[in-house]
N, C-alpha and C positions, 0 to 999 in steps of 0.2 A: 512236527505238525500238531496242532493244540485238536483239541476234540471238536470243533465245528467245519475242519477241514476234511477229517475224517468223514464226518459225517455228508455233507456236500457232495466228495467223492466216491461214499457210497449206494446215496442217491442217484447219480449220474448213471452209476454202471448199473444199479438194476435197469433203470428208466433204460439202458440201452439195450439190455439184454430181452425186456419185455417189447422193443421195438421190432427187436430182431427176429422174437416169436412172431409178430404180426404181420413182417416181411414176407416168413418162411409160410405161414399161411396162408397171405395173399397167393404167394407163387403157385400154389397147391393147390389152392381156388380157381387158378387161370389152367393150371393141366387139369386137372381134372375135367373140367366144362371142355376144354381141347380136345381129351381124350374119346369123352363122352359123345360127344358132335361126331367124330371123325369114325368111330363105330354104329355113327347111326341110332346111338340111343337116346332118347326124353332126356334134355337137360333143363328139365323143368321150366318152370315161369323167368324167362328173361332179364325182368324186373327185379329179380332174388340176387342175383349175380351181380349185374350193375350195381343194384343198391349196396351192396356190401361192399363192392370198390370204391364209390362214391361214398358212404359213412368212412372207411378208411384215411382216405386222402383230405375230403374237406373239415374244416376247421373247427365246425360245430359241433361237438361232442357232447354224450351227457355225462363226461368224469372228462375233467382235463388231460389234455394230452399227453404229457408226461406218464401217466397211467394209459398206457393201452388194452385194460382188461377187458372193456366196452366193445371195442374195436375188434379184441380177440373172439370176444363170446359172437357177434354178429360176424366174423368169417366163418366159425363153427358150424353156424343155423346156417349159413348160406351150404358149407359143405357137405351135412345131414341132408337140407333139402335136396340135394343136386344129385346124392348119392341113393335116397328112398324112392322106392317104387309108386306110382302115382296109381291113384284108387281104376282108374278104366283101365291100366296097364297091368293089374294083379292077377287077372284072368288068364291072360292069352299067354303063349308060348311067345319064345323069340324064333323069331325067322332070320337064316340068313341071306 
């Protein structure tokens, strides 16, 4: 295999393996907000969660696709938001 074949196929496997970060994210995104609901706690603004499904899936990116870094860093901030305490809930005890 000459060097541009190489290189092609090594291309491929990153572009798949940072896919598969973005997968494994998503899915982490979706239990968590499941988890969170299902105990009864603030899963934040609604809009955070979808949007971060909806930047994932749809085609419009600001770095092409094949880089999912964009993609990774906005499941992050969704799963920072989803997981931080919101400013009226910092006060009060949890009740169960």
């Amino acid at each position: 295999m000459d060097t541009w074949t190489w290189l092609v196929v090594a291309a491929a496997m990153l572009a798949a393996v940072v896919l598969g970060v973005a997968v494994v994210l998503l899915l982490r995104l979706v239990r968590t907000r499941r988890d969170l609901r299902r105990a009864g706690l603030p899963t934040g603004p609604r809009w955070v969660f979808w949007g971060a499904v909806l930047y994932l899936v749809l085609p419009a990116d600001l770095l092409p696709d094949p880089v999912y870094l964009d993609d990774i860093g906005v499941l992050l901030l969704a799963l920072k938001s989803m997981r931080a305490p919101r400013n009226e809930d910092a006060g009060t005890p949890l009740s169960r």
